[in-house]
Backbone bond lengths (Angstrom), bond angles and torsions (degrees), N, CA, C in turn:
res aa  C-N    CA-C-N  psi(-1)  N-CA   C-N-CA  omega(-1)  CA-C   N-CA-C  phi
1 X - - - 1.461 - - 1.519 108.51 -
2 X 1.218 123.72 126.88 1.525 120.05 166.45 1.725 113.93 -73.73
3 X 0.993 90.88 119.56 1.673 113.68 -168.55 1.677 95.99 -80.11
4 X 1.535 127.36 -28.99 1.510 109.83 -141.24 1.989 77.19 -107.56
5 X 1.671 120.39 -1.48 1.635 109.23 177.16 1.092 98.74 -96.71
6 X 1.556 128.58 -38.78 1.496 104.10 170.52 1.150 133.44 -78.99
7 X 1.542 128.00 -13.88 1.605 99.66 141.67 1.370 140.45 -64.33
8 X 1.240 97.37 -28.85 1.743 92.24 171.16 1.702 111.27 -54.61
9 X 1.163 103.10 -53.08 1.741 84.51 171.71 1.594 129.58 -67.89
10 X 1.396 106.70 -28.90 1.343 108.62 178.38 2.002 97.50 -68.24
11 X 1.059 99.11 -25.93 2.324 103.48 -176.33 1.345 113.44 84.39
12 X 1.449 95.75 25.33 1.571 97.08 -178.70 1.979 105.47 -102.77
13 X 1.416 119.38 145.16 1.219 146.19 -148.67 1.388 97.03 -106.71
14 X 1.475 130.56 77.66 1.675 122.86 -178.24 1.308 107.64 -101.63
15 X 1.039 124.83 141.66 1.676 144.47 -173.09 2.227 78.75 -85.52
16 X 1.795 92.33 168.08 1.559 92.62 -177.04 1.368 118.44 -89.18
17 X 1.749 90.11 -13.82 1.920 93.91 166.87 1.264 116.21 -55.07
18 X 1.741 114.73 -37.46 1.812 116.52 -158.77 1.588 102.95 -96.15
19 X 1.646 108.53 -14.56 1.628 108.73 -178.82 1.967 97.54 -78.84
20 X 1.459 126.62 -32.72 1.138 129.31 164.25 1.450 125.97 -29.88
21 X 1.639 91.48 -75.71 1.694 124.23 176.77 1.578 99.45 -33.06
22 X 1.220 96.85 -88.72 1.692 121.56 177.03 1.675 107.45 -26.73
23 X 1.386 110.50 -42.09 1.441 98.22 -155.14 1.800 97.49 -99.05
24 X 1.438 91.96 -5.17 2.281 90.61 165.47 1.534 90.24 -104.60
25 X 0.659 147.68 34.26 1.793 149.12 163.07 1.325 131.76 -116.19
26 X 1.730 105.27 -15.46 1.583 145.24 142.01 1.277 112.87 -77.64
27 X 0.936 115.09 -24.10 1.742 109.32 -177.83 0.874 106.61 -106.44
28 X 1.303 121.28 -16.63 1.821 115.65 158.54 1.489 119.45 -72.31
29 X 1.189 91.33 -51.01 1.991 95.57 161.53 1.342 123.27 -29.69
30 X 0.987 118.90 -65.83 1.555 155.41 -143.68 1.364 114.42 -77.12
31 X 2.239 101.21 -44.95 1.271 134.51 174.01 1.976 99.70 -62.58
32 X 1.551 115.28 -52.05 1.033 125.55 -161.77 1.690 114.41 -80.81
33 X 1.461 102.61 -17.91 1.363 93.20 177.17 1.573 94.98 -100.29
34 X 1.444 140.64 -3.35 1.409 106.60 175.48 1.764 88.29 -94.76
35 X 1.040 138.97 2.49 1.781 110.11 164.04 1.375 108.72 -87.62
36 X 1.469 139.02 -1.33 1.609 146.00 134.65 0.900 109.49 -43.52
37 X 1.343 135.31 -52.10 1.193 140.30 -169.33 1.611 117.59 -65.42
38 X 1.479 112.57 -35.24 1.458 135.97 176.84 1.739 111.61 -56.43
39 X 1.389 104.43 -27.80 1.374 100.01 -170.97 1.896 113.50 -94.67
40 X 1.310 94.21 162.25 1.489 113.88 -171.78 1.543 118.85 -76.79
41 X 1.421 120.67 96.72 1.669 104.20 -156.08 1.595 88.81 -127.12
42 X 1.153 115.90 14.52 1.772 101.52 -172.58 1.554 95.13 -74.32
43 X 1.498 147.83 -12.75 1.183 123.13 165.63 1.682 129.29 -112.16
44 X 1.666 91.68 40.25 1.285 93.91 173.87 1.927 81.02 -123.71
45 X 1.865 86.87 161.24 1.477 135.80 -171.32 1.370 93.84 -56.08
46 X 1.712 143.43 126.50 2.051 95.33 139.29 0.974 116.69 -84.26
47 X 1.064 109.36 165.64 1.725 151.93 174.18 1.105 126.34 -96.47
48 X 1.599 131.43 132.25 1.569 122.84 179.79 1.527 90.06 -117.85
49 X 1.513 130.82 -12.81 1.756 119.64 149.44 1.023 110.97 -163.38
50 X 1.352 109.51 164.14 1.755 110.78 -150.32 1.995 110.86 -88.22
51 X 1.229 94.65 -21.73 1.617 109.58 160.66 1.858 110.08 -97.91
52 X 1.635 83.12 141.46 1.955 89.62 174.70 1.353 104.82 -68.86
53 X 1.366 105.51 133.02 1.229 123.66 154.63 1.458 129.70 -59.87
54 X 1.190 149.67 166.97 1.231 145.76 178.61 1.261 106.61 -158.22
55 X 0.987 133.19 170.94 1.910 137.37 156.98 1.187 116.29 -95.88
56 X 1.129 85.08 136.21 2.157 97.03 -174.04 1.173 109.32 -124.65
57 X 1.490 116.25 29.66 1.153 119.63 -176.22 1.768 120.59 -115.45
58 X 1.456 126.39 124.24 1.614 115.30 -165.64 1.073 110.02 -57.93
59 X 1.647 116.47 170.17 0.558 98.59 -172.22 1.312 123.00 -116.27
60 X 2.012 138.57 166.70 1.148 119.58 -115.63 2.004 94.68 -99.28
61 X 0.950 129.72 94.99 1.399 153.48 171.83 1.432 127.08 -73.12
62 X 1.509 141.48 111.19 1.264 146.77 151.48 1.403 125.34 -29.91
63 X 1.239 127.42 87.18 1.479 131.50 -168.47 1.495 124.76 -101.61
64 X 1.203 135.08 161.27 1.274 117.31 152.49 1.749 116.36 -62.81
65 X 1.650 109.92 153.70 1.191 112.98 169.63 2.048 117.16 -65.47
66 X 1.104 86.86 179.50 1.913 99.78 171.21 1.523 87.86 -79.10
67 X 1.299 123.03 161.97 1.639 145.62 178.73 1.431 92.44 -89.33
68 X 1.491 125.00 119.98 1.381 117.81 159.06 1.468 135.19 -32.58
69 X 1.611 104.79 -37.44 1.341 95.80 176.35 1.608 124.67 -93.50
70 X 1.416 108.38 -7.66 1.704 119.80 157.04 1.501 112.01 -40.17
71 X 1.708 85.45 -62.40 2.130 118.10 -168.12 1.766 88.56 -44.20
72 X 1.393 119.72 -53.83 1.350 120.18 -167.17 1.241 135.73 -118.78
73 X 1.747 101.78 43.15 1.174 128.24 168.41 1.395 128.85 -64.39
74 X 1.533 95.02 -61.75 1.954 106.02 162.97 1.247 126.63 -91.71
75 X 1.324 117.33 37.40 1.374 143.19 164.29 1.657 122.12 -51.35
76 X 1.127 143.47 94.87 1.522 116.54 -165.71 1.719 113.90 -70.43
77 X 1.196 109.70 -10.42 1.515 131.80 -170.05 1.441 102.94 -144.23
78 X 1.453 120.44 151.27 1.496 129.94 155.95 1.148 111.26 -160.41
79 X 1.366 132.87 172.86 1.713 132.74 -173.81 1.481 89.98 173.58
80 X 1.845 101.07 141.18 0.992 127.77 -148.26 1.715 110.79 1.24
81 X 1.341 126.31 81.11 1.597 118.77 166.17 1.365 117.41 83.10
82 X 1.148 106.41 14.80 1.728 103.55 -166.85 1.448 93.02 -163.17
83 X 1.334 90.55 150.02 1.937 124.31 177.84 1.391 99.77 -58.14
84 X 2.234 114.33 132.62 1.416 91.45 165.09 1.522 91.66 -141.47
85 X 1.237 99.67 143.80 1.546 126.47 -142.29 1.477 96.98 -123.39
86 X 1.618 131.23 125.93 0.830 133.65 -179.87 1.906 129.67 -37.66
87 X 1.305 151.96 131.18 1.217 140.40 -171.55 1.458 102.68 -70.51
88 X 1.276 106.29 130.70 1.776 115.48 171.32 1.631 118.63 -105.47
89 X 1.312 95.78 -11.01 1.625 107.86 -167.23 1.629 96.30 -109.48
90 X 1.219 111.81 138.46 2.333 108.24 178.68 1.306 99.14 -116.19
């Protein structure tokens, strides 16, 4: 892999010690995914994680709203019913 083109696109500034480092740290990668590659997986399942997932999420229910004047209690500003937020635009 050329180490010194993908930083130039990534815009990163590597001295030739860290383009070195980096580029045996890719080749260790690289080394490790073709002995992954070596193994026999056509009779395993895939997986997107190795523990079941579940939902932990409530569930989705029709509620009353917040009370407007709760909603705009800790408001530092408000006017007529609504948040007023400094102008950013002139």
């Amino acid at each position: 892999m050329e180490i010194g083109h993908v930083a130039l696109l990534a815009r990163l500034k590597l001295t030739d010690d860290e383009a070195e480092l980096f580029s045996r740290q890719v080749g260790s990668i690289i080394e490790y995914i073709d002995k992954l590659n070596e193994l026999d997986v056509k009779d395993i399942e895939p997986t997107a994680h190795v523990l079941q997932v579940r939902n932990i999420f409530r569930e989705d229910k029709s509620r009353p709203s917040l009370p407007r004047e709760k909603a705009l209690q800790n408001a530092p500003e408000s006017n007529d019913n609504f948040y007023r937020v400094p102008r950013i635009i002139e």
